[in-house]
N, C-alpha and C positions, 0 to 999 in steps of 0.2 A: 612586541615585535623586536626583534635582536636588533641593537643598534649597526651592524653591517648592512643590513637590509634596507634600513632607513637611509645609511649615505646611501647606497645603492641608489635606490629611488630617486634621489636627487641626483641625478646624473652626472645627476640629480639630491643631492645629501641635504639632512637636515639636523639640526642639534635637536628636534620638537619631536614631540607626539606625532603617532599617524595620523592625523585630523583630512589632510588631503587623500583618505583613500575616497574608490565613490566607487557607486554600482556602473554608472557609465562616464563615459571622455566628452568632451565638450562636444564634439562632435562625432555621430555616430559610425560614421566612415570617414579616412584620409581628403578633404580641399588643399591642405594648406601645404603648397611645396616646399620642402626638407631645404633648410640654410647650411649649404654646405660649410658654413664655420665652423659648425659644430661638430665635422669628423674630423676623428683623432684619439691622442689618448691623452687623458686630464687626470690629475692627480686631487684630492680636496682637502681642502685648509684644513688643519684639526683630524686628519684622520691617525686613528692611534698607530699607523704601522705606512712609513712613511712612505715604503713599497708599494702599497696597495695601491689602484689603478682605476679609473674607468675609461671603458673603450667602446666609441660610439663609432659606429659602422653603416654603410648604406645598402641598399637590398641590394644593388650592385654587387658590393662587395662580398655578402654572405649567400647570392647563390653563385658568384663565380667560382667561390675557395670550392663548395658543395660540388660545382661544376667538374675542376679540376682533381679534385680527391676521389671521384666517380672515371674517371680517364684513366685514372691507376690501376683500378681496381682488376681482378682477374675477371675473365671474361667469364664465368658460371658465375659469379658476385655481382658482376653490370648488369647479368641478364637480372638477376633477383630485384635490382634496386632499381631499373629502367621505370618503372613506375611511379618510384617515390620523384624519382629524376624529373619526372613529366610532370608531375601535379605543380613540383616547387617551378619548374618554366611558367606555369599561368600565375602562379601568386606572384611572381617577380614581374609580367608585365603588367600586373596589376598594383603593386607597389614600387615603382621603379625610380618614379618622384616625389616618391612622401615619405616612404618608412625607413626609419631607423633601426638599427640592433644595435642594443647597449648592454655590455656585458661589467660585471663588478669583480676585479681579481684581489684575493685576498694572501694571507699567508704569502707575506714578501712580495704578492705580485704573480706568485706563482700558482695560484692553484684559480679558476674562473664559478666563483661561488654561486653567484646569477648568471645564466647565458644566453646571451643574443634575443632579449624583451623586446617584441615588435613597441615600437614607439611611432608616436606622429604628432606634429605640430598641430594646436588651431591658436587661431587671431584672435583677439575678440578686438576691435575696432581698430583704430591704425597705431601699428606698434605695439601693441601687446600679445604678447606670442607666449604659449602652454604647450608644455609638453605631455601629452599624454601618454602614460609608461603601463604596458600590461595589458592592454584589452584590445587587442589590433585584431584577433579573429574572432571572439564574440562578446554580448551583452547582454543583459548583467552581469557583471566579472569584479574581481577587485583590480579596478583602475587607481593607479597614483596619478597625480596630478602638477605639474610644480610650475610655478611662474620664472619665466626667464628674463628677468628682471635687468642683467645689462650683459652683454659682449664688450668687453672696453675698443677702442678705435684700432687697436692693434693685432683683436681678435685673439691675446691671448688670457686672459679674464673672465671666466664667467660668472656672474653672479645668478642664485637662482633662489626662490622661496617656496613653501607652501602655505597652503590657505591655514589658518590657524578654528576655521570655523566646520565645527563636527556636521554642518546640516547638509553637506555633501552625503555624508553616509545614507541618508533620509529621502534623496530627489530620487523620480521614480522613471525619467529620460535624461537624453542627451539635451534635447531640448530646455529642464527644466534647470541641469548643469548651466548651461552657456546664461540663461536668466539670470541665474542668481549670482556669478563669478561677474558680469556685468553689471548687474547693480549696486556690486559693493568694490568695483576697480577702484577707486579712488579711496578707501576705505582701509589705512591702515593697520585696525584691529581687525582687518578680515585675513590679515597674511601673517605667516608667524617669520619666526628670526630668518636672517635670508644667511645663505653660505656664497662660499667661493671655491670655483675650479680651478687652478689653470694649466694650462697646454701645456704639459713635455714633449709633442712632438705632433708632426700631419699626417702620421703615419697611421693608415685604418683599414688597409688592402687583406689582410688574413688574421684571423681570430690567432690561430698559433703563433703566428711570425711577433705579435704583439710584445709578447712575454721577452722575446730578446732584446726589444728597442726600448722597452720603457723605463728599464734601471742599467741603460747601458751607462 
């Protein structure tokens, strides 16, 4: 797997092997309501191109832009898209509290190499929180997985890991994910090396407008 992808994933990045992909997310639909800390746009420790970017977004945000770039549009083009227009109103009140889109901009920051990956948190007991990246419409899929390991007090820090153990590739539900990521939480060699984010800025209102704020 190209190493873009992998920071990518880590929103998620990782210096490791894919070991956290899995056929499913800890949980098989959105519980766990979206910590607005984490929208914005965050840069990662170690990424070879110091421009490059991730930019996590909230379903708010990615069907308003949709919203508004459809208002533009000519009026024989609205009539065309009125439809896609509709479908994304029921998935936005249906993920309105929980999903994420996190995109990965490469080359300087300028070019959005992964774009807008429905993402969602789950918990597993108190305080441990996972983000699940890539399987938000269906399952079995390739889900990444990364533990969100701290937000510093300041909120602008984030550290994050993946599981270092391949038997996620192997679980055959969501069910048997959340078992086995529980039974081995306290279990150092089940997570591999952790990275770091931090915050360039709280800015995560339009996927374009991005690109201007984030190597201003």
């Amino acid at each position: 797997m190209p190493r873009n992808f992998v920071l990518f994933i880590l929103a998620i990045s990782a210096l490791t092997a894919c070991n956290s992909v899995s056929k499913y997310a800890i949980d098989k639909n959105p519980v766990t309501k979206m910590d607005t800390n984490l929208l914005g746009i965050w840069k990662i420790i170690g990424d070879s191109d110091a421009k490059n970017y991730v930019l996590v977004q909230s379903a708010y945000d990615q069907f308003h832009e949709e919203e508004n770039r459809f208002a533009k549009m000519p009026d024989a083009e609205r009539i065309q898209w009125w439809p896609t227009l509709r479908g994304d109103s029921i998935l936005y009140e249906r993920d309105k509290k929980y999903v994420y889109y996190i995109s990965y901009f490469n080359h300087h920051g300028t070019n959005p190499e992964y774009e807008e990956w429905g993402s969602y948190l789950s918990a597993i007991g108190k305080n441990n929180y996972f983000m699940n990246v890539g399987c938000l419409d269906k399952q079995p899929c390739d889900c990444y997985i990364g533990r969100l390991a701290k937000l510093n007090r300041t909120k602008d820090t984030l550290t994050v890991g993946l599981m270092a153990d391949k038997r996620l590739q192997s679980l055959g539900s969501a069910g048997q994910v959340r078992q086995d990521i529980t039974k081995h939480l306290n279990d150092p060699a089940y997570f591999s090396q952790a990275v770091r984010l931090y915050r360039v800025s709280h800015y995560h209102e339009t996927f374009r407008g991005s690109v201007k704020v984030a190597n201003k």
